[in-house]
C-alpha positions, 0 to 999 in steps of 0.5 A: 454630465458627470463632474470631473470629482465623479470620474476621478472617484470613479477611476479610483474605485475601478483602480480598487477593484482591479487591485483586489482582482490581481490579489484574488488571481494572484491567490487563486494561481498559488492555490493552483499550483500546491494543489498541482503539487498535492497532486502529483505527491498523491499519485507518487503516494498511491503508486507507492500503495499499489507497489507495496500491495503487489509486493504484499500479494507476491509474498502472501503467494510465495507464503502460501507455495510454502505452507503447501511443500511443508504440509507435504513434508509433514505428511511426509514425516509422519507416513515415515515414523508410522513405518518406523513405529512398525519396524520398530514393533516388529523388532520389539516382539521379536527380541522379546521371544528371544528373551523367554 
């Protein structure tokens, strides 16, 4: 039979363990929590990232309808002083016969 000094060493080394063991749950539950809370600012982040992303691809699309209409209105411009520079030939030549 064990002594009554074994069983109170025993005891103490079981109440020793037990304590370390609620410090490590107790740890590991506040490792749990911040990392919850990582988490959650994660996904708040990454929403963040895919909203600016739209934004970003929104723009890049507007940008392009732009670039298009003022490609339009440049070709547009240079059709008009093609015709312009030939009014403006015609008219030329017409005024240097008047000066003979």
């Amino acid at each position: 039979h064990s002594s009554s000094a074994e069983n109170n060493n025993n005891n103490n080394n079981l109440r020793l363990r037990m304590q370390h063991l609620q410090r490590s749950v107790t740890r590991v539950r506040a490792d749990n929590e911040q990392l919850a809370r990582d988490k959650t600012a994660s996904e708040r982040t990454l929403l963040q990232i895919q909203n600016a992303s739209d934004q970003l691809h929104s723009t890049h699309e507007l940008l392009q309808l732009d670039f298009a209409s003022l490609q339009q209105e440049l070709s547009a411009q240079k059709n008009q002083y093609f015709w312009l520079t030939e009014d403006y030939n015609e008219l030329k030549r017409k005024y240097d016969k008047l000066q003979v």
